[in-house]
Every structure is written in structure tokens, then in C-alpha cells.
N, C-alpha and C positions, 0 to 999 in steps of 0.2 A: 504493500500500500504506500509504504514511504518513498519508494525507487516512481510510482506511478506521478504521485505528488511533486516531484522533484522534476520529473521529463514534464511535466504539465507548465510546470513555471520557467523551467527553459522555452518551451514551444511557445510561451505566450510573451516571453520576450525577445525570440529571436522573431519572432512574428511582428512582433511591436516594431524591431529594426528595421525588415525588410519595406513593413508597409509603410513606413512613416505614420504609424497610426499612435501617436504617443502623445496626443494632445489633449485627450481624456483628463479630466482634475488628479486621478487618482496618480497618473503617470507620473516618472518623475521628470523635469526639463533635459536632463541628458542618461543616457542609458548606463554611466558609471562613474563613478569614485574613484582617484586614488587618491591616495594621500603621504607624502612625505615629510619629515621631520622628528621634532625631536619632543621633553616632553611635553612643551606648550598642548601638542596634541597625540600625545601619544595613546592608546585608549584598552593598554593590557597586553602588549608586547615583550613586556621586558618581566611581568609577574612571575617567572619562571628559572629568568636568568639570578648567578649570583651575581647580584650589585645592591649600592646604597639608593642607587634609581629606581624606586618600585614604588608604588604606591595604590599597593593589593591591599588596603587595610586599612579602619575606619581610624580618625573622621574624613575621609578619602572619600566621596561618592555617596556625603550623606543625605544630598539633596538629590542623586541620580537615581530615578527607578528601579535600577538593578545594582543599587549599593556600592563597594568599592570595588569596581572592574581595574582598576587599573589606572584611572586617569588622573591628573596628578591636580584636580580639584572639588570642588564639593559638588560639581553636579556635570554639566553639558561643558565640553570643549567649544572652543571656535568652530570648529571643524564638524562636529555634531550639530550645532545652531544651523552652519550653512547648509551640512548635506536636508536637515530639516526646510529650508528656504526653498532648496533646487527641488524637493519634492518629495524625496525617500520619505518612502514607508518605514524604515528601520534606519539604525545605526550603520553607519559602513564598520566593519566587523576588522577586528585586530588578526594582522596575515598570520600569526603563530598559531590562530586556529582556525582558520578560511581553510578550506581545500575545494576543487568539484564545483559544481554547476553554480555555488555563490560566487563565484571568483567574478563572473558576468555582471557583477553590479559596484565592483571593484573592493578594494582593502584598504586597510591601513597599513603601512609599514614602518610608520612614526616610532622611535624607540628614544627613551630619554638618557640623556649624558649623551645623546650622540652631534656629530658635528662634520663637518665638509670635510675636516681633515679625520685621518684615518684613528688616531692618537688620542683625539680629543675624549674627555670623560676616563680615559683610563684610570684616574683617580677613584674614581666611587664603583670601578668593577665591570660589570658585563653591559655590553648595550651593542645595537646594531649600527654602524657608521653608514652616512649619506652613501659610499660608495657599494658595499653591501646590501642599501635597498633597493639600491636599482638595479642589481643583479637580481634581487627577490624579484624586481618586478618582469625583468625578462624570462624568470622561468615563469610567472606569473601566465606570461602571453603565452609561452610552448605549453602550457596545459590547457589556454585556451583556445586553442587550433584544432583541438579535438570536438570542441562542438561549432566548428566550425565548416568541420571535414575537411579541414586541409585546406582549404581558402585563403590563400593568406589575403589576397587583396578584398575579401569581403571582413576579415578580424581587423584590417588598419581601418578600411572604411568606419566599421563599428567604434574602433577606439577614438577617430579622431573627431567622433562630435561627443565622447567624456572630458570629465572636467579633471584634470590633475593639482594637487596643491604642495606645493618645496617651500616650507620653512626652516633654514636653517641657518646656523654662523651667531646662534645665543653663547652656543657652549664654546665656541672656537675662541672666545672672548673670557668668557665666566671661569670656563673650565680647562682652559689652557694658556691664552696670550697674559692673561692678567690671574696667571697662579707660577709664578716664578720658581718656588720650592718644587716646582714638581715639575713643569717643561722649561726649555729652554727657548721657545719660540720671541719671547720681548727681548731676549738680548741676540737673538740670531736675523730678530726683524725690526725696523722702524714700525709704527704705526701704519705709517703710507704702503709698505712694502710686503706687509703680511696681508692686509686689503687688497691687493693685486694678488700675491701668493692664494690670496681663499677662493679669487673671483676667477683666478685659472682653472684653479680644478672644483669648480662650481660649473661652468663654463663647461667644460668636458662633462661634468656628470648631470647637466640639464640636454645637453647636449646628444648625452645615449640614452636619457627617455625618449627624446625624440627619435632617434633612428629605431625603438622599442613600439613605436608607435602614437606617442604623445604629441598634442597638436594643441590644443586648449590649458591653459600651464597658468594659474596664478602665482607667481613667486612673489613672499613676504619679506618684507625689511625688519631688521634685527632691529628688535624697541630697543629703549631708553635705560638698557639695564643699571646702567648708574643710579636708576633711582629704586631699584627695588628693596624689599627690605631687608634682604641678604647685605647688600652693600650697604643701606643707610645702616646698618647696626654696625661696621665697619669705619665708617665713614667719619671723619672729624672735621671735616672743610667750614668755612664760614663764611664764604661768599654764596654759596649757594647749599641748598639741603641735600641736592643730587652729588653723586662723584662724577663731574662735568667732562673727566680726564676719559673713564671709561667711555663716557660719551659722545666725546669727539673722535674716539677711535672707531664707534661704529659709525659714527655719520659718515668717514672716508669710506666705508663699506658700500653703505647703504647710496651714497652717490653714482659707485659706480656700478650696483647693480642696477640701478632704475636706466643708467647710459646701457647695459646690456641687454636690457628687456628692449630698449628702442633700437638697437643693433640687430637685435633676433624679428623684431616687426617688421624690419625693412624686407625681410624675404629673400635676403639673398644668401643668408648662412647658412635658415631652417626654412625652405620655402614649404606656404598654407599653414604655417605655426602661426599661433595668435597667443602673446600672449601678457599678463594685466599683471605691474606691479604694485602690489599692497603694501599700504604705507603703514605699518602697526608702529611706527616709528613715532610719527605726526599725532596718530589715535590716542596713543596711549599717552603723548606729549599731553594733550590737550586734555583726559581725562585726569591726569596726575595734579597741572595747574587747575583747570578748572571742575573739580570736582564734586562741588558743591552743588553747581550747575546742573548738572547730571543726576544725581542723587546718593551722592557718593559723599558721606559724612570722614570718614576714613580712608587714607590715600597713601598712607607712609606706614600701613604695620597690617602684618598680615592677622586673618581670621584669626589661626592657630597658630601655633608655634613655642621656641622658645628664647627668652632671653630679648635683648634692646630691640625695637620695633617686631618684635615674633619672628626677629630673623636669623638668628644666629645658630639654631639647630630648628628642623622642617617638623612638621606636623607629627608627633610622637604616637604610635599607637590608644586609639582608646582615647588619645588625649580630647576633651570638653572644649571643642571650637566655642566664636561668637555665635552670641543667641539671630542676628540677623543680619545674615550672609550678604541681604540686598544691599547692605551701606557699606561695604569694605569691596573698596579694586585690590586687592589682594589676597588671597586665599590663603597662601602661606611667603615663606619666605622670598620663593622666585614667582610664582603661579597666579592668573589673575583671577578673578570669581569665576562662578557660571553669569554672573550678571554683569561683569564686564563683557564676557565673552558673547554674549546674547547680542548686548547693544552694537558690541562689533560688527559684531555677521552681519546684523541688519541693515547698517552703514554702510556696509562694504559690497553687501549685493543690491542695492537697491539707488545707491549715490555713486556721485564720481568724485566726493568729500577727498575718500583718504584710497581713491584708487587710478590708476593709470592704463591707457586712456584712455579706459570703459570700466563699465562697474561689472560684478561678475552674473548679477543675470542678463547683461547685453553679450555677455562672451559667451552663457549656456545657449543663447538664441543663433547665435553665428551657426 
């Protein structure tokens, strides 16, 4: 009965493909998901592995339906909100337990502590690196050639009207450039030069999605990690409440990823690629300063935690979060709420506020 159930939901999606007939309410705007990065959106990838990156365990997921999956906040990722926006009926599902005819509505491959370079997160243990999930996702596509019959130019046609999402280069900062004890990358690089160093082989690894099949690509810019309250509890500056330094090292980043996304649009790198840079950079600027505004009481300390702004060690098992998640942009020490995350997605598929140079439901309609 389960094997009947399962061909029935393939046949009424490859049905949906073939006929363009997926404009029904119930449909979702593109036939799949993936998703890339690290644990902003990670959503039960790494539960498994040994690291200090896990976040299998309450108060982790105490606002999420199905409790603490894995995701490294109290309820819905960014990435959860959206795929909710583009249509899905369900959660796009973490690749460590996808296999078989769900692969058709894509994965997650997000793993937290991970980072563009291969090295990064080594500190806190096991995690999947940027270059690793995009091998995931090519084996991803040789399994799905099988309900394809071997088609290949009918699986790229399928994959290039899904949406993909690459967050990454938080931890390549947090968890490597600016942890000195433990890599050597700030004295082996200037600021400017490891921002070139990350956007090569960012560059390369968006680069063999695309020849994988990826055509629809939002790539995220690294926020304002100087201000979160891992660093404010760190943090002694008196010209500003942020650590500005970290900050202007992402902003060389994030400059020259938004020139790369307009290098890949021009068509002549990745031609029939489209694809939207996201400003989480600007968002979360704007939500940090003007928070008030928004509904956000609490901007500098996370829900849970421990020690100076709840940052200094992350959400401890068991441990008794704030009683009202809605007024804190920070869930724990690195992590923003589900109601920051909400407000994002919203913004981000529906405005061209904090996105480039379409919003991401005009890129689901391409």
C-alpha cells in the first residue's frame, strides 16, 4: 500500500511537470527545494554527527511543531518560512534522511559549523562543508534520473524552474578568520584577500550547482555578525555596541558577492542562470538598529543562553528560555528567532527591500 502511495505522488508530480499544470492553490510555485548552508538553516543534518553543532535538544524547537528536529532555533528557519511562501505543503526534509521519490521536491543539505572553506568549524567537531554538499547534491540528481528514465535533458529541464538557496561564509569569519588560536587564516590573509580567497572557491562551488543542474540560485550575504551576542559578550568597544572590525571584514565579502551575482546574470559565465542576491546583511542591519520599530523589545541578548548578553555559552539543554520569543531577534547566542526569520522570508519574497534585482517570488515565476 505504501510502495502504491509513493508511485501515486511521483505520477502526480511528474504529471504536474510535464503538463505545466501546477497553478492549482494547492501547488507549490516551483517543483523543488534545495537548500545550502550552514546552521542559520540547517534543519537536523548534523543530529547525528559528533560535534558541539547540534541542536537535537530542547529548548531547541520549542515553538516548532515537531519539537527539537535539529534546527538551531525555537521554531521555523528562514528557509522553512520561504519554502512555506513558494507553496510547500511540508518542510523541505534534512538530506541525512531524504532518500527515493522525496528527493523530487528537493532537500536540505545545510549543516552547521560549516563554511566555503573546507577547514572551517573544525573546532566544534563534525559538520558537512559547502564543498561536500554539493557533491551531496550531485549524487542527489544521479538518483534522480531514475524517475526520470534516463532523461537527462527532461531532469535539467525539471530542475531549472526549482529554486536553490547558498548561505554561506558566517562561519568562515566566526569560526575560522577571526579564531586565531585555532587557524591561521588572519595572519596568512589581509581582510581584503581572504574575501577574494572565499569568493574563488564560492565561485567554483556555485558554479558546479550549476553545471548539476541549478539555474534559479538565491545566494545570501553574511549579516552583521559583529553584532550578535556571541560577540557582544566578547566585545568591549565604545564607539559602537557592535564589533565594527568583524564587520567591515564581511562587508569586503559581501561587496563582492552581490558584483558576482551580477557577473553570473550577465549570461555569459552560467548562461539561463538567474540568479537574486539577498541582503541578510542590510535586514538584519536594520532590524538590530531599528528594532523597536518592528516589535522587537530585545536586540542585543539572546532568548537563552549563558553568561553576558546569553552569549557566551548557547542554549544548554533543558535550559528555561524567555517566556516571549516574539520580542527577542535572537534566539541564542549566534541564531535569530523564528520571528525574525518569519519577517525575513516575507520581505525577501514579496519586496525588492533587501533583495537583488528581483524579489524571490518574481524569480519562482521566471
Amino acid at each position: 500500500m505504501a510502495v502504491v502511495f509513493r508511485l501515486s505522488v511521483l505520477l502526480q508530480l511528474l504529471l504536474c511537470f510535464t503538463a505545466r499544470g501546477c497553478s492549482q492553490p494547492q501547488q507549490p510555485q516551483v517543483p523543488c527545494f534545495f537548500i545550502f548552508g550552514d546552521s542559520l538553516v540547517d534543519n537536523g543534518n548534523n543530529n547525528r554527527m559528533l560535534t558541539l553543532a547540534r541542536a537535537n535538544y530542547r529548548p531547541y524547537g520549542i515553538d516548532f511543531p515537531l519539537g527539537a528536529t535539529g534546527r538551531f532555533t525555537n521554531g521555523r528557519t528562514y528557509v522553512d518560512a520561504l519554502a512555506q511562501l513558494l507553496g510547500f505543503p511540508n518542510y523541505i526534509p534534512p538530506y541525512a534522511r531524504t532518500r527515493g521519490s522525496a528527493l523530487l521536491r528537493g532537500v536540505n543539505f545545510a549543516s552547521g559549523a560549516s563554511g566555503i572553506r573546507d577547514e572551517t568549524g573544525n573546532n566544534l567537531g563534525g559538520h558537512t562543508s559547502m564543498n561536500q554538499q554539493v557533491e551531496n547534491f550531485g549524487d542527489v540528481v544521479l538518483q534522480m534520473r531514475r524517475y526520470f528514465r534516463g532523461d537527462n535533458a527532461t531532469l535539467h529541464s525539471y530542475l531549472s524552474r526549482c529554486i536553490f538557496y547558498a548561505g554561506l561564509g558566517s562561519n568562515d569569519y566566526l569560526n575560522n578568520y577571526f579564531m586565531p588560536n585555532f587557524y591561521t587564516t588572519s595572519s596568512d590573509f589581509t581582510a581584503k584577500a581572504y574575501a577574494a580567497a572565499l569568493l574563488k572557491d564560492y565561485t567554483r562551488q556555485l558554479t558546479q550547482m550549476y553545471n548539476y543542474g541549478a539555474r534559479k540560485v538565491i545566494v545570501s550575504a553574511v549579516g552583521p555578525i559583529g553584532c550578535i551576542p556571541y560577540q557582544l559578550a566578547r566585545y568591549n568597544g565604545n564607539s559602537s555596541r557592535c564589533n565594527e572590525k568583524i564587520n567591515d571584514a564581511v562587508v569586503l565579502f559581501n561587496t563582492e558577492l552581490r558584483k558576482l551575482v551580477s557577473s553570473f546574470n550577465k549570461g555569459r559565465i552560467l548562461p539561463e542562470a538567474k540568479f537574486v542576491y539577498l541582503d541578510s546583511y542590510t535586514s538584519s542591519k536594520d532590524l538590530y538598529q531599528n528594532g523597536a520599530s518592528y516589535g522587537f523589545e530585545v536586540i542585543d541578548k539572546g532568548c537563552c543562553g549563558v553568561g553576558r548578553n546569553n552569549g557566551q555559552i548557547t542554549c544548554l539543554p533543558l535550559q528555561q528560555p524567555c517566556e516571549d520569543r516574539t520580542k527577542y531577534l535572537f534566539w541564542d547566542a549566534f541564531h535569530p528567532t523564528e520571528a525574525a526569520n518569519i519577517m525575513f522570508a516575507k520581505t525577501s519574497y514579496s519586496s525588492k527591500t533587501y533583495t537583488y534585482p528581483i524579489n524571490i517570488q518574481q524569480l519562482a515565476s521566471l
